[in-house]
C-alpha positions, 0 to 999 in steps of 0.5 A: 073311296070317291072319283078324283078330279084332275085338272090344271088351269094351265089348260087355259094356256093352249090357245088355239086360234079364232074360230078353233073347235078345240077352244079354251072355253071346252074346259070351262064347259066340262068344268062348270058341268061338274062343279057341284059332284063330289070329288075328290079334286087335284091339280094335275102335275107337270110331267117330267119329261121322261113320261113323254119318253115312253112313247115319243122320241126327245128329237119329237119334244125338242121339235115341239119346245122349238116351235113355241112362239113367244107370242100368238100362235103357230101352225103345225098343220091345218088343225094342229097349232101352238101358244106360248103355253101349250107345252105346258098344258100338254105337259100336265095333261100327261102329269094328270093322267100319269098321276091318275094311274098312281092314285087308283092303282095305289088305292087313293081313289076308286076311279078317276077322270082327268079334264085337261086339254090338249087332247092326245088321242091323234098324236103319233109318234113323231107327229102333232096332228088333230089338235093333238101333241102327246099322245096322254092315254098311250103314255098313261097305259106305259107308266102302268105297264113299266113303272107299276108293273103291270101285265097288262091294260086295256085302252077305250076309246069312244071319242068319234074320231079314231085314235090313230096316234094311240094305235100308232104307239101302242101297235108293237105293244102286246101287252096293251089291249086298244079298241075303238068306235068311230064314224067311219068315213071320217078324219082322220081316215084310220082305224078299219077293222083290218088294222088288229096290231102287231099282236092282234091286240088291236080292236077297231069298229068303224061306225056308220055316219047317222047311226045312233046309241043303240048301234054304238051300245052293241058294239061296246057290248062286243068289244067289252066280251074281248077285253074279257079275255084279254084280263086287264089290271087296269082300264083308261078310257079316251073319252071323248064326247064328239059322237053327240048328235048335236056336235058340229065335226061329226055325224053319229047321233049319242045322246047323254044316255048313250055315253053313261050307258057305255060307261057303265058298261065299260066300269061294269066290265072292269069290276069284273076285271078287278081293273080300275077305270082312269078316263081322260077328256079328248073331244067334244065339240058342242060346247053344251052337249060336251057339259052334259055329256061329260056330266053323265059320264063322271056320274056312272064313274062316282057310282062304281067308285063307292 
């Protein structure tokens, strides 16, 4: 089995302002960065709109269908903004990763990592916020939770910013095992180790501005030793490669060595699980940095796809 691929070039469709971080040219640099890797490449599906159901409210989605403008953009907040064509990136962003989860829990693909934008990690319920609308990963671990039957999932998230909307919407969800390192002090000012969920399923590991890979390696280490115990069928990985030493929004100091050694990390813990690894893009701001950190980690991701 090879890696698969999903994408859409409806991505290009969500225009952020001038000047935005989270730009059009973001996709083309991980895109380009994998051009010539063997994988097995799909066009990402618009989701239907019951996927986002799972997670956000139909009053949430009419809100956001509302506030479409016809031409430019809108703001939603300071960060946060709409184009014409950003609730369909969102929406196949969801029908990417949705679609992932079927292709390695059907045996279609060994692993898979889906490249689309918007990111989705800091949407929350009823909120857009952090450049982010649908919360992808949260909705992608409930389809495999509802939809698959699984018994339980465990969601990583490495991207520097915490993922408050994913613990928001999987706080009350026993069944789904959330963890993450990220700067800490840093937006969006969530994610202390004090927050462990409902069910104490929630693992979070403030990381201290300037520290380096070697501290975020032996956090992986000790988060992936209670994911252990937790007995996932299936792993999904927030991805995002802003703790780069050269990315503009943070101050943590990884390198491309550091991202594949996490991974392997994380695919070597799963293996052991008996749980695919579906990884979705979240951040990641250094245009090159983001290539090449991208790169290494669909790398170790094709080596535990063999």
């Amino acid at each position: 089995m090879t890696t698969a691929l999903f994408t859409h070039p409806a991505a290009d469709g969500h225009v952020t302002p001038p000047g935005h971080p989270e730009q059009v040219a973001r996709l083309a640099a991980v895109l380009d960065a994998l051009a010539d890797l063997d994988l097995d490449r799909h066009e990402a599906p618009l989701a239907d709109e019951s996927e986002v159901l799972r997670c956000h409210p139909a009053r949430y989605l009419e809100q956001l269908r509302a506030g479409l403008p016809d031409s430019g953009s809108a703001t939603l907040d300071a960060d946060t903004h709409l184009s014409p064509g950003s609730l369909d990136a969102a929406l196949r962003a969801v029908g990417g990763a949705n679609a992932a989860v079927d292709a390695v829990l059907s045996g279609a693909a060994g692993n898979a990592f889906v490249a689309m934008r918007p990111p989705g990690h800091h949407a929350e319920t009823a909120t857009a916020m952090g450049f982010c609308l649908f919360g992808t990963v949260a909705i992608a671990a409930r389809r495999a939770l509802d939809h698959h039957g699984l018994s339980r999932v465990a969601v990583l998230d490495f991207d520097v910013h915490h993922g408050n909307g994913t613990q928001d919407l999987l706080w009350d969800e026993a069944r789904a095992f959330f963890a993450s390192t990220h700067q800490m002090p840093l937006y969006p000012g969530t994610g202390a180790a004090t927050a462990r969920g409902a069910h104490g399923q929630i693992l979070n590991v403030p990381l201290p501005p300037g520290s380096d890979g070697a501290t975020a390696r032996q956090a992986w280490d000790a988060i992936l030793r209670r994911m252990e115990a937790h007995h996932p069928e299936l792993v999904l990985i927030s991805a995002g490669f802003d703790a780069h030493a050269d990315d503009p929004l943070a101050e943590l100091n990884w390198h491309e060595g550091d991202f594949a050694a996490i991974t392997r990390a994380i695919c070597t813990a799963a293996v052991a699980a008996g749980a695919p690894v579906v990884s979705c893009l979240e951040g990641g701001y250094d245009l090159p940095a983001l290539g090449r950190s991208a790169r290494a980690h669909v790398q170790i991701l094709q080596e535990f796809s063999r």
